[in-house]
N, C-alpha and C positions, 0 to 999 in steps of 0.2 A: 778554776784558773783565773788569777788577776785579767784587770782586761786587758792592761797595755801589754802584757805579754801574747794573748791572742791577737792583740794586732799588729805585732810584728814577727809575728808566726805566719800571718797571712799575708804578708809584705815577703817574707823570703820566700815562701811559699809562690809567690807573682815571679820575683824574680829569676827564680829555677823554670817556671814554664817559659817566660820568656829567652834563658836561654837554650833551654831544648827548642823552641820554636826563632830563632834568629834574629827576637826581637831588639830593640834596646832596653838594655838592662840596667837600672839604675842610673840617674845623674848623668846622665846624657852618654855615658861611655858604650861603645857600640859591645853586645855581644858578640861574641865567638861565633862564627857560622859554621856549622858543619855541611850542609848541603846549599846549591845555590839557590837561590829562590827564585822562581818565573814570575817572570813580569808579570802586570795585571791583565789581563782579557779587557780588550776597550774595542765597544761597537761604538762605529761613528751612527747616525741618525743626521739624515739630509733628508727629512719627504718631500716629495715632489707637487704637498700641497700647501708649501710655505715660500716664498722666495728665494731663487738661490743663494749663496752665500758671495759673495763679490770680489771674493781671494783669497785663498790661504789658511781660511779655515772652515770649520765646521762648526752645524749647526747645534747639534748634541751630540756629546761622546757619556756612553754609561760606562762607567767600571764595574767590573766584578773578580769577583775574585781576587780581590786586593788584599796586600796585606799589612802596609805602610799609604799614608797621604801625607805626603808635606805641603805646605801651606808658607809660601814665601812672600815675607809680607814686601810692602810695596820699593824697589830698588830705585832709589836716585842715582842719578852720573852723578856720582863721586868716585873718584879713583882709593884707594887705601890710602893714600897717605892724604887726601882729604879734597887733592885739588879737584876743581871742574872742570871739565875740557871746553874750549870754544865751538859756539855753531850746534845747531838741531843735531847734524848727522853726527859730529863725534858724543854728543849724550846722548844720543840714544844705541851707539856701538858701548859705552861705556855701560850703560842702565840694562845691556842685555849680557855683556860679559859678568856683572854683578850677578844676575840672575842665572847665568851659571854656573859660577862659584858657589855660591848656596846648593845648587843640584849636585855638582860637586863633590861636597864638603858632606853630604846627604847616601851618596853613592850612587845617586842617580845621573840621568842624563835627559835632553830633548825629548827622546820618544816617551817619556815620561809627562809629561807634560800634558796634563787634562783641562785646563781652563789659564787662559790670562786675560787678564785687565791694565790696557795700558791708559794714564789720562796724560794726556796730551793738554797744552797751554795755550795751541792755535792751532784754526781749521788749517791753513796753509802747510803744517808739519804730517798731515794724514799719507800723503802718496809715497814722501819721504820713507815714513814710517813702518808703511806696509813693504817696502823695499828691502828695509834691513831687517824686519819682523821675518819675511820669507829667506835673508840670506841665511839667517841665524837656525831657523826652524828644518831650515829642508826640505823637505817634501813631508815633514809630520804636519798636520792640521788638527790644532786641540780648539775645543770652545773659545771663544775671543771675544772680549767685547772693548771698544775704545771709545773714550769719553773726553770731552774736551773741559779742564777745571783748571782750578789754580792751585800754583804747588804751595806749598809752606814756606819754602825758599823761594825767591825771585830770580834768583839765576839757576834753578832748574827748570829745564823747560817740559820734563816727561817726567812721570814715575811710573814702573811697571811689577803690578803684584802676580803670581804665580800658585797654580796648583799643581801638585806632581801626585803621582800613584804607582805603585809598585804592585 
């Protein structure tokens, strides 16, 4: 057997289990679902011999039984059509609305949500942050960690990267 034909034997061959299994299948186009799929199984981990967490989230969350992780790289407040909003609070309601559009567009949602990283551009914007972080999150609490750096643009004041699991 030529080889390029064996490896596009093995290429349809991927794509047929993925769609018996509800993967996506090919070039980003979502397969066909026949059955729903359950969420991922997520144990939080908070021991009682590390400090606590100081609000809102958790110390470790393991996934298992996952069957998708999306990986949302990092969301600037920008709106779609490009503008910025004024003030910490509306970029960071903007930078979170972003980040859920990505989930979204993904099929997911919040309780999805296994780790984020927001960096922040000043200590002053931390309480602000944790504010709208929990109006946004709910009562879900994924790994967190927030860093204060400097963004690539000067008029963004946050950027917030994202891990999700199904």
């Amino acid at each position: 057997m030529d080889r390029g034909l064996a490896i596009d034997f093995l290429a349809l061959n991927r794509s047929k289990d993925a769609l018996r299994r509800g993967d996506v299948a090919g070039y980003g186009q979502p397969a066909i679902r026949r059955h729903a799929m359950p969420a991922a199984h997520i144990v939080s981990h908070n021991p009682t011999t590390v400090h606590a967490p100081a609000g809102g989230y958790c110390l470790g969350l393991e996934v298992t039984q996952h069957r998708r992780l999306l990986f949302i790289s990092g969301q600037v407040p920008e709106a779609s059509d490009g503008s910025v909003p004024q003030g910490f609070e509306a970029q960071c309601e903007q930078a979170w609305r972003n980040v859920m559009e990505v989930l979204t567009a993904a099929g997911l949602g919040v309780a999805h949500l296994v780790k984020v990283t927001t960096f922040l551009t000043d200590r002053t914007q931390v309480a602000t942050n944790r504010t709208i972080r929990r109006k946004m999150l709910g009562e879900h609490q994924p790994a967190l960690t927030v860093m204060i750096a400097e963004t690539v643009d000067s008029k963004w004041l946050l950027e917030i990267e994202a891990i999700a699991a199904e």
